[in-house]
FINUSE-831172 format. One record per residue (C-alpha): residue in three letters; x, y, z. Coordinates in steps of 0.5 Angstrom, whole numbers, padded with zeros to 4 digits. Each point is the difference from the previous one (the first is absolute). Layout:
BEGIN
ALA  X  Y  Z
...
//
This chain:
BEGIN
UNK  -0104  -0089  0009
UNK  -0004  0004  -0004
UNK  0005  0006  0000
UNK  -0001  0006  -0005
UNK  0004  0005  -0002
UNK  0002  0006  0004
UNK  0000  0007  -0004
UNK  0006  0001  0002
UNK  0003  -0006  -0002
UNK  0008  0002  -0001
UNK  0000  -0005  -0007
UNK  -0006  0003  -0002
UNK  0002  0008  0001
UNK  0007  -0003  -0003
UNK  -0003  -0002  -0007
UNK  -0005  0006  0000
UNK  0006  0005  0000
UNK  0004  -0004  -0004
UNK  -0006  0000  -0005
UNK  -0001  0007  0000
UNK  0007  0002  -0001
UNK  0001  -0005  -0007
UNK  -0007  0003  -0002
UNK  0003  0008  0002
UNK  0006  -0001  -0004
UNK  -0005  -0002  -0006
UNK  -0003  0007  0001
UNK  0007  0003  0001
UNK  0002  -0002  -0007
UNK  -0008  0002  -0003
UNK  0002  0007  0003
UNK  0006  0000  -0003
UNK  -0002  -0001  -0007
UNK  -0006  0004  0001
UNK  0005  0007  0002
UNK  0006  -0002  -0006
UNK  -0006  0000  -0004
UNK  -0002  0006  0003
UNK  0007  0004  0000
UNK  0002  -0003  -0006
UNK  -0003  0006  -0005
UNK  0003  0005  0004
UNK  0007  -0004  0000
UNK  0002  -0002  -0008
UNK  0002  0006  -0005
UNK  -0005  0002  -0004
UNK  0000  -0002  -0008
UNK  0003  0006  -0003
UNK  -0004  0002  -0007
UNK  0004  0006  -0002
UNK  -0004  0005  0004
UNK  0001  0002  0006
UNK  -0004  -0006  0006
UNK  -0005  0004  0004
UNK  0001  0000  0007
UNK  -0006  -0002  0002
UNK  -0003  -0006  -0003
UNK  -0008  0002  -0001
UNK  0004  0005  -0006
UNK  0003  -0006  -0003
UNK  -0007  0000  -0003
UNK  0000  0006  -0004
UNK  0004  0001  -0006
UNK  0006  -0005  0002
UNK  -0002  -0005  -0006
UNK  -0005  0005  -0004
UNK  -0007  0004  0001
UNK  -0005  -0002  0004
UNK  -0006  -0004  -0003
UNK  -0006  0004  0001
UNK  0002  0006  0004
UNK  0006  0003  0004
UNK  0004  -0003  0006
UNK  -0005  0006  0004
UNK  -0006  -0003  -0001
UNK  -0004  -0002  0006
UNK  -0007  -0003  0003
UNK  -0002  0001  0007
UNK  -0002  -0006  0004
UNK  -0001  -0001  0006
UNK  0004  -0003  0006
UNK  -0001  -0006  0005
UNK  -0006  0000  0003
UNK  0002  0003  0008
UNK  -0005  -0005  0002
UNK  0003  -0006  -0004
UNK  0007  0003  0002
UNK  -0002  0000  0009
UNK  -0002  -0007  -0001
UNK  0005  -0003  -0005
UNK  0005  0003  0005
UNK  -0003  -0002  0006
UNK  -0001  -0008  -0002
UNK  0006  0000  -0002
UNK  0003  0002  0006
UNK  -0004  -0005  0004
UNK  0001  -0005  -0005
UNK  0008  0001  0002
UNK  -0001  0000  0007
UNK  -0004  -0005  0000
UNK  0005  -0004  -0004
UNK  0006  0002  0006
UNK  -0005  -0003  0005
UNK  0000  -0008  -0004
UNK  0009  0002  0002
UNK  -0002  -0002  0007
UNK  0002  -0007  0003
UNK  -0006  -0003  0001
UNK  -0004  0000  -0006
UNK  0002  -0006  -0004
UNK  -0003  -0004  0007
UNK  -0003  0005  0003
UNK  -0005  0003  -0005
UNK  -0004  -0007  -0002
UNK  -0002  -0001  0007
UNK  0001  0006  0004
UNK  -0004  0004  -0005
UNK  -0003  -0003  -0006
UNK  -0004  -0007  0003
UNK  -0002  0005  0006
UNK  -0003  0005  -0005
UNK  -0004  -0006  -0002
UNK  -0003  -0003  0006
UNK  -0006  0003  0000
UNK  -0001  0000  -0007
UNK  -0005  -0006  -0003
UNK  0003  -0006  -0002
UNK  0002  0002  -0008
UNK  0002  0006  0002
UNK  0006  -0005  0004
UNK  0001  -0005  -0006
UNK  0002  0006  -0004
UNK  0004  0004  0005
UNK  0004  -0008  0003
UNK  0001  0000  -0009
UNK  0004  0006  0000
UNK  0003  -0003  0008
UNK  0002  -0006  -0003
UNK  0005  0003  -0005
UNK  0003  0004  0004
UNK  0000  -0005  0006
UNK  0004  -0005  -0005
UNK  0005  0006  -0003
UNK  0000  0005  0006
UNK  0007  0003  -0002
UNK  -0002  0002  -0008
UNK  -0007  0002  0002
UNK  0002  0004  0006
UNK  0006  0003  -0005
UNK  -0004  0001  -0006
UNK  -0005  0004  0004
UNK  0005  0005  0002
UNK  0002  0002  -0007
UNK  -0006  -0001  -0003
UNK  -0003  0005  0004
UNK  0007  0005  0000
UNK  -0001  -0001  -0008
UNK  -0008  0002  0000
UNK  0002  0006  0005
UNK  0006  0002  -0005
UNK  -0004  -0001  -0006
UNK  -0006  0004  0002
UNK  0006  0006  0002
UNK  0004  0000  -0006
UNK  -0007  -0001  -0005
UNK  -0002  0007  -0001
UNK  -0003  0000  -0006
UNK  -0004  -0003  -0005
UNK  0000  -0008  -0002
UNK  0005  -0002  0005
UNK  -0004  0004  0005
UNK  -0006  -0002  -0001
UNK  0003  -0009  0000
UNK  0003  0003  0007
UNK  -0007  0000  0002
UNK  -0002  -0006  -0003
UNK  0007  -0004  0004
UNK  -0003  0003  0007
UNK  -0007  -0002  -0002
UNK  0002  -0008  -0001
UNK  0005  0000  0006
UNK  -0005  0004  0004
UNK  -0005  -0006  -0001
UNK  0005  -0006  0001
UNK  0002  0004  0007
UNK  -0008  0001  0002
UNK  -0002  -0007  -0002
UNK  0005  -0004  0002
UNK  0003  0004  0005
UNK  -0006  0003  0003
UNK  -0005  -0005  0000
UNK  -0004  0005  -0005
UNK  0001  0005  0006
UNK  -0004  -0004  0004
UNK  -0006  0003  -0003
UNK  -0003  -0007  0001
UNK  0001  -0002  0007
UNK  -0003  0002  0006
UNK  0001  0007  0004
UNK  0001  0004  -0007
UNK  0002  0007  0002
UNK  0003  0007  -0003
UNK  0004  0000  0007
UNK  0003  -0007  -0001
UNK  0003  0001  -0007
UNK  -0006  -0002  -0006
UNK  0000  0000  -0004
UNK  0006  -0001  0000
UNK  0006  0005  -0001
UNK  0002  -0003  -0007
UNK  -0007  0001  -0003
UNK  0002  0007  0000
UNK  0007  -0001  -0003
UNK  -0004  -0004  -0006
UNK  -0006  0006  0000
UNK  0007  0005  -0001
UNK  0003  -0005  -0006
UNK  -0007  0000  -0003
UNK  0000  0009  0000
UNK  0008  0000  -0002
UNK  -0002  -0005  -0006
UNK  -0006  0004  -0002
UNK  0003  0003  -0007
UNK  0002  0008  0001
UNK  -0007  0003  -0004
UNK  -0004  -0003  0006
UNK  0003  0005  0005
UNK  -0002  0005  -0005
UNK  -0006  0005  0004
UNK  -0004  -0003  0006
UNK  -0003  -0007  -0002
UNK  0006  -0003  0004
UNK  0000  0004  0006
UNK  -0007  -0001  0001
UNK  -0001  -0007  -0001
UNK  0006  -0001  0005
UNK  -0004  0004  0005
UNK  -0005  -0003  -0001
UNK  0001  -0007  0002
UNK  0005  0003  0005
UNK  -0006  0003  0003
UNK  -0005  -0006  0000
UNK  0006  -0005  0003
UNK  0000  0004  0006
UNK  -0008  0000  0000
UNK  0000  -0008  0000
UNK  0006  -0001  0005
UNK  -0004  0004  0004
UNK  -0006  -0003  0000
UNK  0004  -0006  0002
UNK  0004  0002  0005
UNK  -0008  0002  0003
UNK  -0002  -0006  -0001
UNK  -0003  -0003  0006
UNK  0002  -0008  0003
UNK  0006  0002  -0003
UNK  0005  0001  0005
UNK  0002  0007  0000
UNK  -0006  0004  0005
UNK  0004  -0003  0006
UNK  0006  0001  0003
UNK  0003  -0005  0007
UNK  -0003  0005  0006
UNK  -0002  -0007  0004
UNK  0007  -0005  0000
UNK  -0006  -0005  0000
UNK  -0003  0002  -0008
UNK  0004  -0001  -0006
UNK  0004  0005  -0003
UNK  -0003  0003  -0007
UNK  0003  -0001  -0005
UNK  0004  0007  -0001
UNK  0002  -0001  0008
UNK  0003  -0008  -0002
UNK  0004  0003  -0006
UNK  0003  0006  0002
UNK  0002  -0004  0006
UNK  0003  -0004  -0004
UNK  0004  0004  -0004
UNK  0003  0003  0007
UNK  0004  -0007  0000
UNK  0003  0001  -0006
UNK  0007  0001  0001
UNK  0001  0008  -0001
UNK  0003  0006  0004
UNK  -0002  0001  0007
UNK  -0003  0007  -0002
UNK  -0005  -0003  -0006
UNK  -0002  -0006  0006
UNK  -0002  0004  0005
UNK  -0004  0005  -0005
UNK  -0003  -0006  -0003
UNK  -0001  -0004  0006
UNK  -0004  0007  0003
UNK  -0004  0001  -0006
UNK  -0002  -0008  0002
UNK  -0002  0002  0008
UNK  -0004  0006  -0003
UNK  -0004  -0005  -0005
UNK  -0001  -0005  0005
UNK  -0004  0006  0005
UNK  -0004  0004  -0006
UNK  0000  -0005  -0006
UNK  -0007  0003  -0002
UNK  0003  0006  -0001
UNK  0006  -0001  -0003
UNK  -0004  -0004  -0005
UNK  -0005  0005  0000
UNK  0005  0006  -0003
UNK  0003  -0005  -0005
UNK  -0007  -0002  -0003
UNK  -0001  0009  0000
UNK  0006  0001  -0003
UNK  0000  -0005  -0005
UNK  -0007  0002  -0003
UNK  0002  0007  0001
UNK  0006  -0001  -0005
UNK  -0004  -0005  -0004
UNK  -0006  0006  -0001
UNK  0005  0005  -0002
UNK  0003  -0003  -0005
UNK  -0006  -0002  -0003
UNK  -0002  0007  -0001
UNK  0005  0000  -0005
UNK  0003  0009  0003
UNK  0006  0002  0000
UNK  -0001  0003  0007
UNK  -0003  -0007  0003
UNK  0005  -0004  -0003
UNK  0006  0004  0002
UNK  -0004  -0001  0008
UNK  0000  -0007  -0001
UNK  0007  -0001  -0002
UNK  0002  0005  0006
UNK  -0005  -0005  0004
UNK  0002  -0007  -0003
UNK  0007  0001  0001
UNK  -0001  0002  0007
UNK  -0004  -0005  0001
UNK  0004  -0005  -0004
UNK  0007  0002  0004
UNK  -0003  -0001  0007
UNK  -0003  -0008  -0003
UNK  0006  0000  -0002
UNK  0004  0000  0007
UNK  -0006  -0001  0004
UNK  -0002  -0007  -0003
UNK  0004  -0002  -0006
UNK  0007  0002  0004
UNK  0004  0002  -0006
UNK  -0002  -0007  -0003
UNK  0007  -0002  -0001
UNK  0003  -0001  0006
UNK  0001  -0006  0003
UNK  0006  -0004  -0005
UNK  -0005  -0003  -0006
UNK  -0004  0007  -0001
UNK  -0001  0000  -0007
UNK  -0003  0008  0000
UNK  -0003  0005  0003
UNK  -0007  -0002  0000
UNK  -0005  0002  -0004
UNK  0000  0008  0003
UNK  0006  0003  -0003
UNK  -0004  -0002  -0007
UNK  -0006  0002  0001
UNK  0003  0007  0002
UNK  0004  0000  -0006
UNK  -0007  -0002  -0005
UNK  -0004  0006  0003
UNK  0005  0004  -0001
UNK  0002  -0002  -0007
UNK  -0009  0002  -0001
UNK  0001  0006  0003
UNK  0005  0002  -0005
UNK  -0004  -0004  -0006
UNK  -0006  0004  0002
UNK  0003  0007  0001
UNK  0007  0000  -0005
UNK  0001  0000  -0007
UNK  0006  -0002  -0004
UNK  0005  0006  -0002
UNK  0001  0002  -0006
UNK  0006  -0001  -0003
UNK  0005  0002  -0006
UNK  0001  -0007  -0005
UNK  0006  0000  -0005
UNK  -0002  -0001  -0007
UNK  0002  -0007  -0003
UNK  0001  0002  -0007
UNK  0007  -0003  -0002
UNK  0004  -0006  0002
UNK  0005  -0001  0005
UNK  0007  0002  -0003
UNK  0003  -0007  0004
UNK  -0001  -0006  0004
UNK  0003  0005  0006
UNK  -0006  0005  -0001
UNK  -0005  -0005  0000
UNK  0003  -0003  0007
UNK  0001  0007  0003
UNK  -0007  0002  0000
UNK  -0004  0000  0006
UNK  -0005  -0006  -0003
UNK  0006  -0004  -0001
UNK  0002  0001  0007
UNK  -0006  -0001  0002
UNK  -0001  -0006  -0003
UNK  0007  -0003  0003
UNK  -0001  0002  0007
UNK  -0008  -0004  -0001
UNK  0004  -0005  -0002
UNK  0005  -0001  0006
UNK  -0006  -0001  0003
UNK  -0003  -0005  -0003
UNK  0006  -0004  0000
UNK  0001  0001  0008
UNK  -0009  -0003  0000
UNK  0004  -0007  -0004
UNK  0005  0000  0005
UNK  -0006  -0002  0004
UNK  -0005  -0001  -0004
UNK  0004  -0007  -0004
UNK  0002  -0003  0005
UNK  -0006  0000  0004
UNK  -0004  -0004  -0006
UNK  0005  -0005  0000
UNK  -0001  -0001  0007
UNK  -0007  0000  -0001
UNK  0000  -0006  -0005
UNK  0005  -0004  0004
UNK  -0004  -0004  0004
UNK  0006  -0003  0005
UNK  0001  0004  0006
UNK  0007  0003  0001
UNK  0004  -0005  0005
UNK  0002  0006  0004
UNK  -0006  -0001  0004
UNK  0002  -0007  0002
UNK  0006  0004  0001
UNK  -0002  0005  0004
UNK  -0004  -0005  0005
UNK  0007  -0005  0001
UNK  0006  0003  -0002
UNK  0003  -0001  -0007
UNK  0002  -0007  -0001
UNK  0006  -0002  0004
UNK  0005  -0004  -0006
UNK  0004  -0005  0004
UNK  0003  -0007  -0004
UNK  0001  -0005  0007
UNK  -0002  -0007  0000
UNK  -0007  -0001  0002
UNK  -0002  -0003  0006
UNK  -0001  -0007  -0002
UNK  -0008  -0003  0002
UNK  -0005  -0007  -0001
UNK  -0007  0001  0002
UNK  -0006  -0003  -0004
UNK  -0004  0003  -0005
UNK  -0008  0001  0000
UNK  -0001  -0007  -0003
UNK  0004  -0003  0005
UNK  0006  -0001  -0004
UNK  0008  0002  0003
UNK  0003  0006  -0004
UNK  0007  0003  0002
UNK  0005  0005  -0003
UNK  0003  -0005  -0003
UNK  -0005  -0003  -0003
UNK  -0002  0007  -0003
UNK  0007  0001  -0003
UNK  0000  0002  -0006
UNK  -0006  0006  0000
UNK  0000  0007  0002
UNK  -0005  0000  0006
UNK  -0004  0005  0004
UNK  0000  -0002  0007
UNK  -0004  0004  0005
UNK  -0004  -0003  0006
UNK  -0007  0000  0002
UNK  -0005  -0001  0005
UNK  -0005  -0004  -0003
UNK  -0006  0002  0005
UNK  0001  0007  -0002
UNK  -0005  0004  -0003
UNK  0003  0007  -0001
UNK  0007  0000  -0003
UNK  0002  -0007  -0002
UNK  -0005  -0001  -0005
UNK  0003  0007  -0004
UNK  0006  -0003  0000
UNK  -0002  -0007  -0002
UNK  -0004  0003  -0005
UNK  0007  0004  -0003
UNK  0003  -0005  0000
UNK  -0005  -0004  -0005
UNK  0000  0007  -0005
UNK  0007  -0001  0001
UNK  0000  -0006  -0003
UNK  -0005  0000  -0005
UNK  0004  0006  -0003
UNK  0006  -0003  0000
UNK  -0004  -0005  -0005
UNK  -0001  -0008  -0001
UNK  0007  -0001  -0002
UNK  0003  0003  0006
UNK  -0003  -0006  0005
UNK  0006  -0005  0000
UNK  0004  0006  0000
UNK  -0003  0004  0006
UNK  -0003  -0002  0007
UNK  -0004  0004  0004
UNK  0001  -0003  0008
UNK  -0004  0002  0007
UNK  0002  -0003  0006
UNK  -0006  0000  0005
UNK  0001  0005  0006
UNK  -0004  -0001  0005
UNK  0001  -0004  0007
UNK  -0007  -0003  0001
UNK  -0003  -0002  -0008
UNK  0006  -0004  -0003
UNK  -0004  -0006  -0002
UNK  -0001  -0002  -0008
UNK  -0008  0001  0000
UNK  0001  0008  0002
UNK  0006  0001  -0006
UNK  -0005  -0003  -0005
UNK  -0006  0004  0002
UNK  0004  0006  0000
UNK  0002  -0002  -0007
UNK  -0007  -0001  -0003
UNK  -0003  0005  0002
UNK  0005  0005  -0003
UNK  0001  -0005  -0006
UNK  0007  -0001  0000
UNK  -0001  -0006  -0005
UNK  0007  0002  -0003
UNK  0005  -0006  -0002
UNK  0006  0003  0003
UNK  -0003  0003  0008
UNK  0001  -0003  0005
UNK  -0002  0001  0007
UNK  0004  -0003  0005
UNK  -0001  -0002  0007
UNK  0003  -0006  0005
UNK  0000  -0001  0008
UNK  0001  0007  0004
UNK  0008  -0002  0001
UNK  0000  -0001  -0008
UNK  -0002  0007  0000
UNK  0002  0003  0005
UNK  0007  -0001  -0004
UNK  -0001  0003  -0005
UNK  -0003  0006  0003
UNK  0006  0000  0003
UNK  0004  0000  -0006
UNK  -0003  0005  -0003
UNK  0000  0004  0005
UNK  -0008  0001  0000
UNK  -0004  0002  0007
UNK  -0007  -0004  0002
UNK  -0003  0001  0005
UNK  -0008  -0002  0002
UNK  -0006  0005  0001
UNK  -0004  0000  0004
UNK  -0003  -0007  0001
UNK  0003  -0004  -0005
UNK  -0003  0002  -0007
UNK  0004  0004  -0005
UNK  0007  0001  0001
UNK  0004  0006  0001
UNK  0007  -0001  -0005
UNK  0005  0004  -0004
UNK  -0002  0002  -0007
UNK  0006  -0002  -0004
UNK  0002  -0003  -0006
UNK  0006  -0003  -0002
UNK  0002  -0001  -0009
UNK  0004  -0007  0000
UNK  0004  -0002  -0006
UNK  0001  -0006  -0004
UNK  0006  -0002  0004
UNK  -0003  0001  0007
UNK  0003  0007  0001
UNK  -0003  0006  0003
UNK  -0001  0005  -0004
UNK  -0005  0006  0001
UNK  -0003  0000  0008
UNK  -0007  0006  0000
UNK  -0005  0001  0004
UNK  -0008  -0003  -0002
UNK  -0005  0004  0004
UNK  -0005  0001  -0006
UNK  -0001  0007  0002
UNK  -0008  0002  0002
UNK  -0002  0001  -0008
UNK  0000  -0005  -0006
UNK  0004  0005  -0003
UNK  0005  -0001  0006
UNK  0000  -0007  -0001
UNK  0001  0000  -0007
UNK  0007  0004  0000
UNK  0001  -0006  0004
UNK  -0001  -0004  -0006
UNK  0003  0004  -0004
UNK  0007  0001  0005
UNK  0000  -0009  0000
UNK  -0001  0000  -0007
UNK  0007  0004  -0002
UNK  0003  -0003  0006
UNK  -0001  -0007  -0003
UNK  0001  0002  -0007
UNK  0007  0003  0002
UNK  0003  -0006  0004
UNK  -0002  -0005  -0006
UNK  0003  0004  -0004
UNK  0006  -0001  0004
//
């Protein structure tokens, strides 16, 4: 009882993938209008206007139709190119992004990533931090399929987006679109990096590793004029130089764990020893285990040494970029990258190993932005020759064929694979019922059949005698409780009563909602009514039913549920199972009922009772 859905699960996985292809052929098809409007241009004839038509369209715009307004076709202006900074970081996110994207592909996510990777970044995090972070779980808890497929292309499509968005307005809205899904990640996802929780650590992955995708969304977004001389460059690193400087100063703090190791079995382990023991467990090659494993044995011995050469090595990295040089930046970024790597390896192992990793932590990023400083600081825009615009496009292709236009139509393919996520994903987040392929994936999916129910008569919770018979006519829910129990029991009670409550006032003399007692030892009317009044089961069509031991143990029997006693005659272990019974005595659906071990578990229970029954009223 009380079972749970395994990452793995086969009808989980199944639906996953079955998601994500419908949803790939949807991108497949956006592309393909994306490359037909691309090709197209090039591929219709020309208009013929007399003359000769220029090979090359951007001479199309000259003398075709008439004199140019205001010069020649020669005149030019010198502007300035992508920023090489503005470019290292609009690439190099764009590239995590879409990695990450491939990551959300593994089996695992849709179960795994709430409760191996999300409720776990909240644990140590105060009370609201958790109310926030379970919001954003219940959505996906109820609808795992869409979240964890929409997550996939929105990712994908941000990562396309930045790629493909070079220039101008679009760019700079790419940058935006990084911003607020980064934030949406590192709030829901991230639990706001764990900044709130205990044991906070630049080691560990704080501020957390999508920060630093948002930061990078802020600068892509920034209009091109700002990248114009220094002012970028030294604010980046400066707050680059003071970060490192405050995660200094907290990985010195004292009483916080990291000044020791586990040189005495008998001690504690610190904090930098517990964690990178515990990602040697992850599930990774060999090769990585060991080296992962090793560096855990050596902290355990020298932790105050590790933690003394990490705290030297951040301060030096934060002081150097705070000086605002060229040479000391450079220093920082060659040290900061080894530094980064070797956390990478050593503590964070790679980050995205194990089935649900969502990225590479928080090292790669923070490689990336300190270079993107480094060129920010020390590079300038190149100049480059720009057409000057002073007549019309001679047609409809011209204007196509332009390298904006092109630009435009790649940027919004993009767009379109971010919906193909995006919309499905905020259907799913106002739709408050959760997807019976949970209840699914716990009991197997409903088992049709359409033989004669076994035949029962027994006593209801006010004494009265209530058969198969007499309830002829209704659609029933029949399933079996103990009513002694305190654990799955009541969820199913309760599931029953939304299940009724949903079906409205109407439904009553159409519907019955039946539990037969399962338990060998508390059979007597008086638990039946107590269990029903202190779960409220006050409906005009529930009825609880019990009788003598040999009454119930020939219905138990044929309806093939298994009781047995625990312990010393209290609750009762007993098959989960509910059987749908239609108006003219015939089985016609049979499901598992254990409730699962969440409320979201319980209601796509609910959800699956309330289709089974309205299908089989419907005939």
């Amino acid at each position: 009882m009380g079972g749970s859905v395994d990452g793995n699960n086969p009808l989980i996985v199944s639906a996953f993938e079955s998601a994500l292809h419908h949803q790939a052929l949807i991108v497949l098809i956006l592309l393909i209008i994306a490359a037909t409007a691309w090709v197209w241009p090039y591929t219709t004839p020309k208009p013929s206007l007399g003359v000769a038509s220029p090979a090359d369209p951007a001479e199309a715009t000259s003398g075709a139709i008439g004199p140019a307004v205001g010069g020649s076709d020669t005149d030019a202006a010198v502007g300035t190119g992508e920023h090489p900074a503005r470019k290292w970081l609009r690439v190099s996110f764009g590239v995590l992004w879409i990695f990450d994207g491939l990551l959300q592909l593994q089996h695992g996510m849709p179960v795994g990533l709430p409760t191996d990777v999300v409720q776990p970044a909240a644990a140590t995090s105060p009370q609201w931090v958790q109310n926030v972070v379970n919001a954003g779980t219940l959505i996906w808890q109820r609808h795992p399929i869409p979240a964890a497929a929409a997550t996939v292309w929105i990712q994908i499509g941000v990562g396309v987006l930045l790629l493909v968005a070079k220039r101008g307005r679009v760019s700079q809205l790419a940058g935006v679109v990084s911003l607020g899904w980064g934030l949406v990640v590192w709030v829901f996802g991230e639990a706001f990096g764990g900044v709130f929780g205990s044991g906070v650590s630049w080691l560990f992955g704080a501020p957390g590793a999508v920060l630093f995708y948002v930061i990078a969304g802020v600068l892509i977004a920034l209009p091109e004029r700002a990248w114009v001389g220094q002012r970028v460059g030294r604010t980046m690193v400066g707050v680059l130089g003071a970060f490192f400087v405050g995660m200094a100063v907290l990985q010195a703090w004292p009483g916080r764990g990291f000044w020791q190791g586990q040189s005495n079995p008998h001690v504690t382990a610190g904090g930098l020893t517990s964690m990178v023991q515990t990602m040697a467990q992850t599930p990774q090659p060999h090769a990585l285990s060991s080296i992962v494993s090793s560096f855990a044995s050596f902290d355990a011995h020298h932790g105050w040494f590790v933690n003394l050469v990490v705290v030297l090595a951040l301060a030096g990295i934060g002081i150097a970029l705070l000086t605002g040089r060229e040479q000391a930046t450079f220093v920082a970024l060659v040290c900061g990258s080894v530094l980064c790597v070797a956390v990478w390896v050593l503590v964070q192992d790679l980050g995205f190993l194990g089935g649900v990793g969502t990225d590479p932590n928080s090292m790669i990023p923070t490689m990336l932005l300190i270079g993107g400083g480094y060129l920010a600081l020390t590079r300038q825009a190149s100049p480059v020759a720009v057409k000057a615009e002073h007549v019309r496009p001679t047609s409809l292709r011209n204007a196509l064929s332009s390298p904006s236009a092109l630009a435009v139509t790649a940027a919004v393919a993009s767009f379109g694979i971010v919906l193909v996520g995006a919309v499905p994903m905020a259907f799913a987040s106002v739709n408050t019922h959760t997807d019976t392929i949970v209840t699914e994936a716990i009991n197997g999916q409903p088992e049709p059949t359409d033989t004669p129910a076994a035949p029962f008569e027994l006593t209801d919770q006010t004494g009265a005698t209530v058969s198969l018979a007499s309830l002829k006519g209704r659609t029933i829910a029949l399933t079996f409780l103990d009513p002694v129990c305190t654990t799955d029991c009541p969820l199913i009670a309760q599931q029953f009563r939304r299940v009724d409550e949903s079906l409205g006032t109407g439904a009553v003399n159409s519907t019955a909602f039946v539990a037969v007692v399962a338990n060998p030892t508390y059979l007597g009317v008086q638990f039946v009514q107590a269990f029903d009044s202190q779960e409220d089961m006050n409906m005009p069509n529930w009825y609880f039913l019990t009788g003598s031991l040999a009454q119930l143990t020939a219905v138990w029997d044929a309806y093939g549920i298994q009781v047995q006693s625990i312990g010393s005659g209290g609750m009762a272990a007993h098959s989960d199972t509910t059987y749908v019974i239609d108006a003219a005595g015939h089985l016609r659906t049979i499901f598992g009922a254990d409730p699962g071990n969440t409320s979201t578990d319980s209601a796509s229970f609910a959800n699956l009772l309330n289709k089974e029954m309205r299908a089989v009223a419907a005939g």
